[in-house]
C-alpha positions in Angstrom: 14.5 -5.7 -30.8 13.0 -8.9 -32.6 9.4 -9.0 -33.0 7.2 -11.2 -30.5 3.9 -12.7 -30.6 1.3 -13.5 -28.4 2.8 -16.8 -27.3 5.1 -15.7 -25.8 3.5 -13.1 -23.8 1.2 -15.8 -22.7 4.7 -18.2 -21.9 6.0 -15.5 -19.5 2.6 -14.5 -17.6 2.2 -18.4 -16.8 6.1 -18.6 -15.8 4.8 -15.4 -13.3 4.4 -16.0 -9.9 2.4 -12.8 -9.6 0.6 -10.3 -11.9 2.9 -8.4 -14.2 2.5 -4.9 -15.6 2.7 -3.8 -18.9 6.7 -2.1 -18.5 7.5 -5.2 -16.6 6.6 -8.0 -19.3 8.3 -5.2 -22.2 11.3 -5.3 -20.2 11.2 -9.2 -20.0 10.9 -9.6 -23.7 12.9 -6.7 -24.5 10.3 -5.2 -26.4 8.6 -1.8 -26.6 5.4 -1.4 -24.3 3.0 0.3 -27.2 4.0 -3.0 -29.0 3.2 -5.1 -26.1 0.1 -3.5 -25.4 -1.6 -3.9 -28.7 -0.7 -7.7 -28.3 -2.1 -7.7 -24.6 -5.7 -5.8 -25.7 -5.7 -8.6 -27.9 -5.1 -11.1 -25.5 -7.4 -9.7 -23.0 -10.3 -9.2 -25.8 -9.8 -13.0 -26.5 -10.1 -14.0 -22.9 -6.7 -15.8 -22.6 -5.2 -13.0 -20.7 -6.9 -11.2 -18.0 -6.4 -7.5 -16.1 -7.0 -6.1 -13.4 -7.1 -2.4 -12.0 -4.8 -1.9 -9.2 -5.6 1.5 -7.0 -3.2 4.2 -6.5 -1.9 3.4 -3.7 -1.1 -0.5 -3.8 0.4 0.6 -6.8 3.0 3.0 -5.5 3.6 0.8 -2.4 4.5 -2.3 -4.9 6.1 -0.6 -8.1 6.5 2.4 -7.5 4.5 4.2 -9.9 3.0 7.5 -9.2 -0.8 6.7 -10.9 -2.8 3.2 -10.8 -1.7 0.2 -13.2 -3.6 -2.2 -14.6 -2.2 -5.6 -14.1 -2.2 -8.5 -16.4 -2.4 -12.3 -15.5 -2.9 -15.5 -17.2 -6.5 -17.5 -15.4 
């Protein structure tokens, strides 16, 4: 696993046609989510990344997931 930073976090979200989650961008960059989501609470306190909240339901419908994501975007 190499070590990433911000940039390129912020490369892939602007490649994105649509809002990523957290697993989705670790998988991407083949890096660990904990890791990734210290770089993307960074990101989002610096305002060049933004979340958003998605409810239970939307979630299980799009991913899967059995509790409600936040999603992350670039503006």
């Amino acid at each position: 696993m190499k070590r990433l930073g911000q940039s390129e976090v912020i490369e892939l979200l602007e490649k994105s046609d649509e809002p990523l989650t957290r697993t989705e961008i670790a998988n991407k960059l083949d890096a660990r989510p904990t890791f990734i989501s210290k770089v993307l609470k960074k990101l989002c306190d610096n305002g060049e990344v933004r979340c958003r909240k998605i409810s239970y339901t939307l979630a299980r419908k799009r991913y899967g997931s059995l509790r409600s994501l936040k999603v992350y975007f670039v503006k």
